[in-house]
Every structure is written in C-alpha cells, then in structure tokens.
C-alpha positions as CSV (number, residue, x, y, z in Angstrom):
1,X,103.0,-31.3,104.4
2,X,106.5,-32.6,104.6
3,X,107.7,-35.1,107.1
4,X,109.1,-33.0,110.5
5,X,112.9,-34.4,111.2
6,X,115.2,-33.9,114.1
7,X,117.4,-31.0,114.4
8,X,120.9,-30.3,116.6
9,X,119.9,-28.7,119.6
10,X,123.6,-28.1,121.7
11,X,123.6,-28.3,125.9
12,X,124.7,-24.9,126.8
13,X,125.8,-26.0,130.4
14,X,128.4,-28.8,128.8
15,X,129.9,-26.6,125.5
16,X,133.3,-25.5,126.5
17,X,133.4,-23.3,122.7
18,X,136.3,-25.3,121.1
19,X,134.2,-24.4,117.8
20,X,134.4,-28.0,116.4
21,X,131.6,-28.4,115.7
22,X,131.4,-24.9,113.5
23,X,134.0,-26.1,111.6
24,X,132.5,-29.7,110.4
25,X,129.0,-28.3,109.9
26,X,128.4,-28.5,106.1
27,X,125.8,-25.6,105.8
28,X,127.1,-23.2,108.8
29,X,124.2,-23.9,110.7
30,X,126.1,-23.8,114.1
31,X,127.1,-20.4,115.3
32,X,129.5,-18.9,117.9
33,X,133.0,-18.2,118.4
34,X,136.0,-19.7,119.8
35,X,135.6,-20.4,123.7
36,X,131.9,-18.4,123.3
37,X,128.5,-21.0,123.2
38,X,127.3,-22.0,119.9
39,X,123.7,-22.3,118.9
40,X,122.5,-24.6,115.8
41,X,120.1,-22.5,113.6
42,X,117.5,-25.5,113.1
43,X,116.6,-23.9,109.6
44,X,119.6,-24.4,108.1
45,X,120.5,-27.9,109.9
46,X,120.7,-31.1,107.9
47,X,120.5,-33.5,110.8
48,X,123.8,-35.1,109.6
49,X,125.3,-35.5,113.1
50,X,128.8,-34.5,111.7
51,X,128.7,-31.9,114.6
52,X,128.0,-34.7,117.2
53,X,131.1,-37.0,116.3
54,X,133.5,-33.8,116.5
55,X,131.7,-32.6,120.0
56,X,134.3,-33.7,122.6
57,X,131.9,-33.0,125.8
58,X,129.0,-35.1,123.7
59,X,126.6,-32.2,124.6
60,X,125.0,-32.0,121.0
61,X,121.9,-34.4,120.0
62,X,119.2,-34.5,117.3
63,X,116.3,-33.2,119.7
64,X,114.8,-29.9,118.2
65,X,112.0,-31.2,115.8
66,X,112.1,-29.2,112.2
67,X,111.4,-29.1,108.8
68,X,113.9,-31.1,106.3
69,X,115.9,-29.3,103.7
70,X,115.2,-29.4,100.6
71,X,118.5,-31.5,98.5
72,X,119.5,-28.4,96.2
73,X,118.9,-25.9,99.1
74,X,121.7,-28.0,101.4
75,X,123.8,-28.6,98.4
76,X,123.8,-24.6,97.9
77,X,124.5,-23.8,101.6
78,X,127.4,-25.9,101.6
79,X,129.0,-24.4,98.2
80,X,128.6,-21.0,99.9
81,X,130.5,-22.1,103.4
82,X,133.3,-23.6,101.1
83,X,133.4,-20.5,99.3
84,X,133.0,-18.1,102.4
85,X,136.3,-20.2,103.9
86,X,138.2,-19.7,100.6
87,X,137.5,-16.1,100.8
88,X,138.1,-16.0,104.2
89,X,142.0,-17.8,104.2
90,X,142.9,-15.2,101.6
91,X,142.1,-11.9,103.7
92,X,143.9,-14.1,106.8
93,X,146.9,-14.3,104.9
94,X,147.1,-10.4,104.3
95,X,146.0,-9.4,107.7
96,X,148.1,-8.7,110.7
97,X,146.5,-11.1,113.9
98,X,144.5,-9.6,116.2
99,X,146.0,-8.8,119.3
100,X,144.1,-9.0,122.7
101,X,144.7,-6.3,124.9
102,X,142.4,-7.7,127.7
103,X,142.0,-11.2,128.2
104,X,139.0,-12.4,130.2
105,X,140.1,-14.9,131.6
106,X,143.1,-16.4,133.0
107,X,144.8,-19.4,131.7
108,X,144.4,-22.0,134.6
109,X,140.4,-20.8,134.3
110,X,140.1,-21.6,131.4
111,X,141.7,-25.1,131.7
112,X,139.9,-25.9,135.0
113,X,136.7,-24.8,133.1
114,X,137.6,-27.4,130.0
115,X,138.4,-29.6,132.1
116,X,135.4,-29.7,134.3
117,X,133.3,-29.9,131.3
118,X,135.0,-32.9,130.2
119,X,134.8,-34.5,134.1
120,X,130.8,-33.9,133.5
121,X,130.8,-35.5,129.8
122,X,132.5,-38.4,131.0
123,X,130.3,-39.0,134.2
124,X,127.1,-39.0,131.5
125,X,128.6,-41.4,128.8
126,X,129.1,-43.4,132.5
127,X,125.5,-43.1,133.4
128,X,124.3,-44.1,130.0
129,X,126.5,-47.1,129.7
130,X,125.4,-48.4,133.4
131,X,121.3,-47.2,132.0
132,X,122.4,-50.3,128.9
C-alpha cells in the first residue's frame, strides 16, 4: 500500500475564477472556467503547489488526503495538457471570438465581487501572521 499524500482542495467561498490556477497546473487537474469556481480532481493532482503560488485570494491548500501519482503517469498527463494547448491555439487562431449576447453580470459586480474576495484574503494572511 502506497503512502497517502496531500492533495489541492480550493475554498469555494474565496475563488473569484481568474482561472490561474488552471493555467499553471501541469496535469489539468484543476477544472472550471473563467470567472466560474474550479474544483482540483485529486486523482490527477501532483501536490506540487504550483496552483497555490498563482492563487491571488490564497484560497487553495494541500488538505484533501490521496493517493500519489505514479512518475510516468504525471509525466504523461502533462505531455497531453501541452499538447491539448498546442492544439488548442491553432483552432483559436482560425476561429471568429465568441460573442456574448447576455452578460450576467454587470461590470462594477463583478469588480466589487473581486475585490471583496481580495479584502477577505488579505484579512486571513492578517490573522495568520498575528496567530505567528
């Protein structure tokens, strides 16, 4: 039986969606869309922490207790993500942007909503430092 490790496990309550953290992860293991929650899908995590170094609301840690991977099966995930983003940038290049006929939500919402996420970020990294 191998050794249980800890996974990513993301704070719904803090994420504001700016998809960073989907973008550094080396084996797609965080999922979600722009300004939509992400979840981390502990099977395919690596515990690296890249994703809590790009969070800018700190509201990822290693918490959710899993299995390693094995070396070859994170080296193969992350030769696929690189592949799936090559792929990806040529259809972008072709392809007309999607235009959104509906937005849901306004502008200043969406800042006050960033912005109070960041307020609450802040006022933890606070608490911790007073805790040391």
């Amino acid at each position: 039986m191998s050794d249980l490790v800890l996974k990513a496990l993301i704070d719904e309550y803090n994420c504001i969606g700016c998809s960073k953290c989907v973008r550094v992860c080396p084996t797609d293991a965080i999922v979600g869309a722009k300004k939509v929650l992400h979840t981390v899908l502990p099977a395919l995590c690596t515990s690296c922490g890249d994703c809590m170094q790009a969070c800018p609301t700190n509201c990822i840690t290693l918490a959710t207790r899993g299995d390693p991977l094995p070396l070859i099966e994170e080296i193969r995930l992350s030769e696929r993500k690189t592949l799936r983003q090559q792929a990806h940038h040529v259809v972008n290049i072709f392809s007309p942007a999607p235009v959104s006929t509906s937005p849901s939500a306004s502008l200043d919402e969406r800042k006050r909503s960033v912005a109070d996420a960041i307020a609450r970020a802040r006022a933890r990294k606070q608490a911790q430092q007073l805790k040391e």
